[in-house]
DSSP file (Angstrom, degrees, kcal/mol; ACC not computed):
  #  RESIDUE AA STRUCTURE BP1 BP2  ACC     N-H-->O    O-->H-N    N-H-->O    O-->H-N    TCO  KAPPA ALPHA  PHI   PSI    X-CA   Y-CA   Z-CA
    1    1 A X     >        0   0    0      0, 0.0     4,-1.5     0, 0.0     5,-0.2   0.000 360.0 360.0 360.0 -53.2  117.2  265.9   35.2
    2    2 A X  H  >  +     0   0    0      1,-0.2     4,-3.1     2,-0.2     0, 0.0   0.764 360.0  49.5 -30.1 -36.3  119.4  265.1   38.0
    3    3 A X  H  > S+     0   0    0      2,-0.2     4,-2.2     3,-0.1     5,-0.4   0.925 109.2  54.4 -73.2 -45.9  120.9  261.8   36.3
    4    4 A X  H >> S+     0   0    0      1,-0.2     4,-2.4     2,-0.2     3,-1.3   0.880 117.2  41.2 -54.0 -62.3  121.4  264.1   33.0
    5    5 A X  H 3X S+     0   0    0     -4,-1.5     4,-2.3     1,-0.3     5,-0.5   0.787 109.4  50.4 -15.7 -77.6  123.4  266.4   35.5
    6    6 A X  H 3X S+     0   0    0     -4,-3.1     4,-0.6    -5,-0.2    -1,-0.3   0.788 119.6  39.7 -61.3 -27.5  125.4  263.9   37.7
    7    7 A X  H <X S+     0   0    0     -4,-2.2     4,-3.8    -3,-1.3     5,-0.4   0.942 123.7  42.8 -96.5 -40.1  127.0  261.8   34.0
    8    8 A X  H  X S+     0   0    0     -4,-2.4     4,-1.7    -5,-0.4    -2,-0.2   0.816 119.4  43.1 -71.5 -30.6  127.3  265.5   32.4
    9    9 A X  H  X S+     0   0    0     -4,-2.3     4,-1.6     2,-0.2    -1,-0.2   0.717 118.9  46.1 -30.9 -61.4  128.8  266.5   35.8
   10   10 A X  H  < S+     0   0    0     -4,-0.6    -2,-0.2    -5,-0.5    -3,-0.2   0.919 114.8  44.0 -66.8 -47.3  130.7  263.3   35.7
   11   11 A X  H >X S+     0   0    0     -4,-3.8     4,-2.8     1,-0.2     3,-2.3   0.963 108.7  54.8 -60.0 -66.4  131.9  263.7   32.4
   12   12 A X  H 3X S+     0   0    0     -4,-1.7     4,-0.9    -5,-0.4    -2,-0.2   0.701 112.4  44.8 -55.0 -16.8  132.8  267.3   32.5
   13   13 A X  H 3< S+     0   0    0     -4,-1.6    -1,-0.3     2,-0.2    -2,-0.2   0.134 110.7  51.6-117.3  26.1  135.4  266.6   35.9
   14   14 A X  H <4 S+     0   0    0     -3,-2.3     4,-0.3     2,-0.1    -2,-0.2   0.297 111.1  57.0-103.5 -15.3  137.2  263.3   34.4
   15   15 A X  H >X S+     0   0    0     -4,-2.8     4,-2.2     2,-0.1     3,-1.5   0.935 113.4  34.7 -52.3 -64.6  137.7  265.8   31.4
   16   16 A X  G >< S+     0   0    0     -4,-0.9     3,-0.5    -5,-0.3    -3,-0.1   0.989 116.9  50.1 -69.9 -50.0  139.4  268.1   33.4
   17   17 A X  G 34 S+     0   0    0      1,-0.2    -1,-0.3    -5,-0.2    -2,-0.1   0.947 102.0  66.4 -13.1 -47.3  141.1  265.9   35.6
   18   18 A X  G <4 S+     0   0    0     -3,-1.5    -1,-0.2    -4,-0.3    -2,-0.2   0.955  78.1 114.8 -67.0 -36.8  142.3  264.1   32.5
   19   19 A X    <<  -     0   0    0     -4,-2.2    -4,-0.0    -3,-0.5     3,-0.0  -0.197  50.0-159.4 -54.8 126.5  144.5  267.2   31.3
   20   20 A X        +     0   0    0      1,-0.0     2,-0.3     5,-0.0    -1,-0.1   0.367  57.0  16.9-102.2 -10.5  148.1  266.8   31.1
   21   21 A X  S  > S-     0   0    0      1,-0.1     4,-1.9     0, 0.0     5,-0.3  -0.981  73.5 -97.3-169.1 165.7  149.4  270.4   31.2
   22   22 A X  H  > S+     0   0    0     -2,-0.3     4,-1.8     2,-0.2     5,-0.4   0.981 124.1  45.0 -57.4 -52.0  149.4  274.2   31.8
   23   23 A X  H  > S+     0   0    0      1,-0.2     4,-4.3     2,-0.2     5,-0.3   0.974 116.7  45.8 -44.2 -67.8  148.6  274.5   27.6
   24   24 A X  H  > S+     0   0    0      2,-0.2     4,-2.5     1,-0.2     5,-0.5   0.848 110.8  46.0 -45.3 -52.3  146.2  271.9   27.7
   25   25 A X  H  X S+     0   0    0     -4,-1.9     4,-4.9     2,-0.2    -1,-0.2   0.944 121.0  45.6 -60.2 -76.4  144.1  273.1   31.1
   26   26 A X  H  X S+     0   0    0     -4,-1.8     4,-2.0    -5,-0.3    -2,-0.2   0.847 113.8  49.0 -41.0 -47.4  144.2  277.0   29.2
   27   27 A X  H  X S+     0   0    0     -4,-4.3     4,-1.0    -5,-0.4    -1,-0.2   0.956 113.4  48.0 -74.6 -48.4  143.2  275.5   25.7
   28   28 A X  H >X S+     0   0    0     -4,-2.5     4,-2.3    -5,-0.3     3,-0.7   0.945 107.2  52.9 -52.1 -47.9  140.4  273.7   27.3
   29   29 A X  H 3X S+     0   0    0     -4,-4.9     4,-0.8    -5,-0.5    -2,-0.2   0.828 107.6  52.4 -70.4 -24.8  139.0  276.6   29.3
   30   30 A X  H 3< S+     0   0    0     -4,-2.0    -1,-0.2     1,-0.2    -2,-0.2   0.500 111.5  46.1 -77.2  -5.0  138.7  278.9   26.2
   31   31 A X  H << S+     0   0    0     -4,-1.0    -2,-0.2    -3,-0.7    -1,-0.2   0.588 120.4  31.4-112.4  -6.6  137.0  276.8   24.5
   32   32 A X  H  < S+     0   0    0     -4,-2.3     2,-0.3    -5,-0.2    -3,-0.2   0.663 116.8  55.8-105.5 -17.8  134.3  275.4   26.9
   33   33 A X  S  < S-     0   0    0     -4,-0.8    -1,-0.2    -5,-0.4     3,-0.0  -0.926  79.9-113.6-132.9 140.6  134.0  279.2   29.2
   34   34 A X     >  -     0   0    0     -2,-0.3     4,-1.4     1,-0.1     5,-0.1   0.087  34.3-108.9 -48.7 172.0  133.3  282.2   28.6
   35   35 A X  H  > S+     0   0    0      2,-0.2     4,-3.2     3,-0.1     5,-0.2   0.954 121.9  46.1 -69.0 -51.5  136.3  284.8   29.2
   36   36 A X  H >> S+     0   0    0      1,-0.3     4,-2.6     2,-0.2     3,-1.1   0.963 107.6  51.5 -29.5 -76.9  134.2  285.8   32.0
   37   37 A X  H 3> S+     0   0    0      1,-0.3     4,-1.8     2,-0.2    -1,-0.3   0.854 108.0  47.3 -59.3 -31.6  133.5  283.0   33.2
   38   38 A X  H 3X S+     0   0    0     -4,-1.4     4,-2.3     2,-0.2    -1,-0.3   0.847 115.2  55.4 -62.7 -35.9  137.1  281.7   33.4
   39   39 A X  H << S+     0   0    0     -4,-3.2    -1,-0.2    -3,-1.1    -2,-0.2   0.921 100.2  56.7 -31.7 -60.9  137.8  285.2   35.1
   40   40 A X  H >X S+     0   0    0     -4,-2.6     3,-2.1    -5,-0.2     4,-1.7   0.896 107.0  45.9 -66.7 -43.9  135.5  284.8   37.6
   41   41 A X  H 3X S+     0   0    0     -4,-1.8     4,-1.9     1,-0.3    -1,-0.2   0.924 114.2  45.3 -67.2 -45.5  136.9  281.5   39.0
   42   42 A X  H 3< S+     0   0    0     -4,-2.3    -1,-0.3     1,-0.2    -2,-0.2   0.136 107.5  60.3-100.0  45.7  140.5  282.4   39.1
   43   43 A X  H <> S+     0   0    0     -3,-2.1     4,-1.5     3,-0.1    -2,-0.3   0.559 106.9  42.5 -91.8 -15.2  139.5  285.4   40.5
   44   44 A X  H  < S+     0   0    0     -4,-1.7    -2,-0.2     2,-0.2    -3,-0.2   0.905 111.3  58.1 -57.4 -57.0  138.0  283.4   43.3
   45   45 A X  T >X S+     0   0    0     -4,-1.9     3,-1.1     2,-0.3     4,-1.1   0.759 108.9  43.4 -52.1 -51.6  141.2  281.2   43.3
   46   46 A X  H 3> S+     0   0    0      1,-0.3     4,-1.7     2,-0.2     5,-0.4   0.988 112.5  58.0 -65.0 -65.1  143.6  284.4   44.0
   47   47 A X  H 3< S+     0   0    0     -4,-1.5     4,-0.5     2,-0.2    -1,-0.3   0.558 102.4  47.0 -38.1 -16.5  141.1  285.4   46.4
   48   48 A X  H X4 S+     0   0    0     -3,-1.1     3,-2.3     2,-0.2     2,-2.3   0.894 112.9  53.0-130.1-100.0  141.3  282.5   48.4
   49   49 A X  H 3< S+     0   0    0     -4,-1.1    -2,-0.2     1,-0.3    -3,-0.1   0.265 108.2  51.2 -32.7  -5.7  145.5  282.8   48.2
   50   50 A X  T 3<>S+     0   0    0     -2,-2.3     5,-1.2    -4,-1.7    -1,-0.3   0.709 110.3  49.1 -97.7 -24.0  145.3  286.1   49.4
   51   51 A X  T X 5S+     0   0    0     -3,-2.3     3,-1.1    -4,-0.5    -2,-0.2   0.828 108.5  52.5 -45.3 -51.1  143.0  284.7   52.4
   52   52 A X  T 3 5S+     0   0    0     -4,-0.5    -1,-0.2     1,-0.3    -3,-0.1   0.574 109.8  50.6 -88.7  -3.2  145.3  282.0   53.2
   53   53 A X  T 3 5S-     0   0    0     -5,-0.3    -1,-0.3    -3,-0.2    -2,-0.2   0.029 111.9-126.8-117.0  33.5  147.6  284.8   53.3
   54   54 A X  T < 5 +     0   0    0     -3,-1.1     2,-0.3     1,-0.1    -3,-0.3   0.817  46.1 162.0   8.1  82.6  145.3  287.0   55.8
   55   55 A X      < -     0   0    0     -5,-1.2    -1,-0.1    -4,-0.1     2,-0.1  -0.804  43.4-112.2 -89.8 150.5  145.3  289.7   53.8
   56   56 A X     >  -     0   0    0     -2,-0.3     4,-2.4     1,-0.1     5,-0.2  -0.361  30.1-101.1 -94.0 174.5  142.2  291.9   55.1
   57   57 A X  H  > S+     0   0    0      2,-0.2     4,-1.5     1,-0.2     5,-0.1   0.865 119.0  48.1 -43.0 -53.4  139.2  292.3   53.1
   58   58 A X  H  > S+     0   0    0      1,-0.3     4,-4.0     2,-0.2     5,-0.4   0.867 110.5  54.2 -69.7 -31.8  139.7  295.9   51.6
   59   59 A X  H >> S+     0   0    0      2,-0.2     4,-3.0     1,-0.2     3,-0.6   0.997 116.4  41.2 -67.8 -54.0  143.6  294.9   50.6
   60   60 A X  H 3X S+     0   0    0     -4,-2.4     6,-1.0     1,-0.3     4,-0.8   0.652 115.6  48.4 -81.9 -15.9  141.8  291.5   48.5
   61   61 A X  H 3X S+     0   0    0     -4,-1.5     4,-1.1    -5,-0.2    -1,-0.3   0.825 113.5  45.4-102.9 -15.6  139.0  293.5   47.1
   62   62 A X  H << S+     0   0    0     -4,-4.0    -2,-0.2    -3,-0.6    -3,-0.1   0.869 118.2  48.7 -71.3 -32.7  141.4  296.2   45.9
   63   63 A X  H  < S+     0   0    0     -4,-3.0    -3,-0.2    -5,-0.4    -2,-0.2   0.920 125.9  21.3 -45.2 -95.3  143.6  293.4   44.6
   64   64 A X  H  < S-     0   0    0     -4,-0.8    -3,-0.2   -21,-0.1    -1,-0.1   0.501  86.9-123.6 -46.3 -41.1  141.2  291.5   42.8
   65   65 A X     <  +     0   0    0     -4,-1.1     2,-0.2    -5,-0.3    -4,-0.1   0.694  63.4 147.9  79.4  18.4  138.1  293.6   41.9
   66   66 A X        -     0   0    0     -6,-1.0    -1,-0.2     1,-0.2    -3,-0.0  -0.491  52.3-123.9 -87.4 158.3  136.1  290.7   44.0
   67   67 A X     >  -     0   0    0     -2,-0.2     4,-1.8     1,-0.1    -1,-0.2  -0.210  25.8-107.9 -92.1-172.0  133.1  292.4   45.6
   68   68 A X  H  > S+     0   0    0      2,-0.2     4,-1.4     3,-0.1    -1,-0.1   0.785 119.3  67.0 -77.4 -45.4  133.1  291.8   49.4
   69   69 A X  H  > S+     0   0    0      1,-0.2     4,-1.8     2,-0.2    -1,-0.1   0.982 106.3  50.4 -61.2 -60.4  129.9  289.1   49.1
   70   70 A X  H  > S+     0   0    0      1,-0.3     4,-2.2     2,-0.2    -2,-0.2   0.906 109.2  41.1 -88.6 -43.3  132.7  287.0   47.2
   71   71 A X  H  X S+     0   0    0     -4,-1.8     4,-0.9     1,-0.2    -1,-0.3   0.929 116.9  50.6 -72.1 -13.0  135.7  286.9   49.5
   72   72 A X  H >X S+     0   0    0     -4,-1.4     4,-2.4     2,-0.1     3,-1.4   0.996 113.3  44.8 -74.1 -40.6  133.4  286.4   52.3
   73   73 A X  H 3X S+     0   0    0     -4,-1.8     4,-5.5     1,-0.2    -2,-0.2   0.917 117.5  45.0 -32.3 -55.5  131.6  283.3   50.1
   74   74 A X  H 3X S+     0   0    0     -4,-2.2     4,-1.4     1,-0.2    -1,-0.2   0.585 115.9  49.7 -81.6   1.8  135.5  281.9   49.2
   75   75 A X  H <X S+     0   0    0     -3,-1.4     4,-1.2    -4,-0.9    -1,-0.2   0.743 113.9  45.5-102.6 -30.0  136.3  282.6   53.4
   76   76 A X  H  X S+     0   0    0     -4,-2.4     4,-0.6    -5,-0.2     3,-0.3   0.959 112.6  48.8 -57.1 -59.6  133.1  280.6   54.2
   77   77 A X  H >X S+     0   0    0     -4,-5.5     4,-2.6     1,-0.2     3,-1.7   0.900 117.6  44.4 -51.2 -43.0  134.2  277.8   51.6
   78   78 A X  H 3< S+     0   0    0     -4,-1.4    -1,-0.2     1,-0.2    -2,-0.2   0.882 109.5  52.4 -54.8 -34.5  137.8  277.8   53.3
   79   79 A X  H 3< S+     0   0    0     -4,-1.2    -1,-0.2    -3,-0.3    -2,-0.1   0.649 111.7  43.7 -52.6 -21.9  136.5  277.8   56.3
   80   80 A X  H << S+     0   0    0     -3,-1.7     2,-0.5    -4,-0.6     3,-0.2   0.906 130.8  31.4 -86.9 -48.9  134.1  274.4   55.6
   81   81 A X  S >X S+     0   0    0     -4,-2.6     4,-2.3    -5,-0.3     3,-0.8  -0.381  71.2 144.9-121.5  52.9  137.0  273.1   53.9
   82   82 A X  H 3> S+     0   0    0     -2,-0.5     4,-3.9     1,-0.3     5,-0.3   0.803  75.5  52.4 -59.4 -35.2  140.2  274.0   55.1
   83   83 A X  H 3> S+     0   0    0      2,-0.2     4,-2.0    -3,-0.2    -1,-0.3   0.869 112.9  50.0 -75.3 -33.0  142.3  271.1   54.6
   84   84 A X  H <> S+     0   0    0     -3,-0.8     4,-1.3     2,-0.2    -2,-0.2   0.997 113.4  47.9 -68.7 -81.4  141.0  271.1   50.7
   85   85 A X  H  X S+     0   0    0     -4,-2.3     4,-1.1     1,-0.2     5,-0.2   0.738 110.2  47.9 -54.2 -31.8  141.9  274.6   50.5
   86   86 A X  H  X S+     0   0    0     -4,-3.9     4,-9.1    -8,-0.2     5,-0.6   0.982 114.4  50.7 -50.0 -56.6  145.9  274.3   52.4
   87   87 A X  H  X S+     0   0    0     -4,-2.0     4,-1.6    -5,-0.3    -3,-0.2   0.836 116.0  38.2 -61.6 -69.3  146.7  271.2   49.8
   88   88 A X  H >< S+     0   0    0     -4,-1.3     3,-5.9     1,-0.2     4,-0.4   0.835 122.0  46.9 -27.6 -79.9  145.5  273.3   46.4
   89   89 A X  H 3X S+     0   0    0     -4,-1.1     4,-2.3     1,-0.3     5,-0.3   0.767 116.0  46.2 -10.5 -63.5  147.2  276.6   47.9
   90   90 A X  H 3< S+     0   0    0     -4,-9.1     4,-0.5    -5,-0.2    -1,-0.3   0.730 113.3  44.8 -68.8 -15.9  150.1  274.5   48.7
   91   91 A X  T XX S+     0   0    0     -3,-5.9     3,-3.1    -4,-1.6     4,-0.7   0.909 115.0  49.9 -92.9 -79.2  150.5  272.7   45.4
   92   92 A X  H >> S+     0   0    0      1,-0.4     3,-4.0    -4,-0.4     4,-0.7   0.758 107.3  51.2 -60.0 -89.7  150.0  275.8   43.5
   93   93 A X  H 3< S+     0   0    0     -4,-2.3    -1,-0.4     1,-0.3    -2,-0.2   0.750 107.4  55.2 -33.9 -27.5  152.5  277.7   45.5
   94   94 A X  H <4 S+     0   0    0     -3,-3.1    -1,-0.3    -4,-0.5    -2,-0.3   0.920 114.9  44.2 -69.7 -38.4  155.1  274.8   44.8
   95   95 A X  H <<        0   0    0     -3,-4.0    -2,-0.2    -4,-0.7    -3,-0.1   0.470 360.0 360.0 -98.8   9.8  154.3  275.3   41.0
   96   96 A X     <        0   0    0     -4,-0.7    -3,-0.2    -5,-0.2    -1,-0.2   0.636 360.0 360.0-136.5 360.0  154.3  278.9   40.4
């Protein structure tokens, strides 16, 4: 089961990779995720720009509607992986 995983894994991130544009990324994501699910990840994503932007807890879970357990998860994940999390942040914040 792992191998099915790692080429369906493998497949599914040279898809997204592969996507040329704001349309394209959005067109993809309604048709492969739920609404939910597509929710749930860029609410994580804001949550983790409001982090980088020490906003306290109460201020990001009234922002967001992310429970407490999930900005402390996406402040652990920055935390592991800070340098990962500046360069998104920072390319995002150049594009929007």
């Amino acid at each position: 089961m792992d191998k099915v995983r790692k080429v369906s894994e493998e497949y599914f991130f040279s898809a997204i990779v592969s996507l040329e544009n704001f349309d394209d990324a959005q067109r993809f994501f309604k048709i492969f995720c739920t609404d939910k699910e597509t929710q749930l990840i860029a609410q994580r994503l804001y949550v983790a720009k409001l982090l980088s932007e020490n906003k306290v807890y109460s201020e990001i879970v009234e922002k967001t509607g992310a429970s407490s357990a999930t900005v402390s998860r996406v402040k652990r994940a920055m935390e592991i992986d800070r340098e990962y999390f500046d360069k998104l942040l920072g390319t995002l914040n150049g594009k929007l």
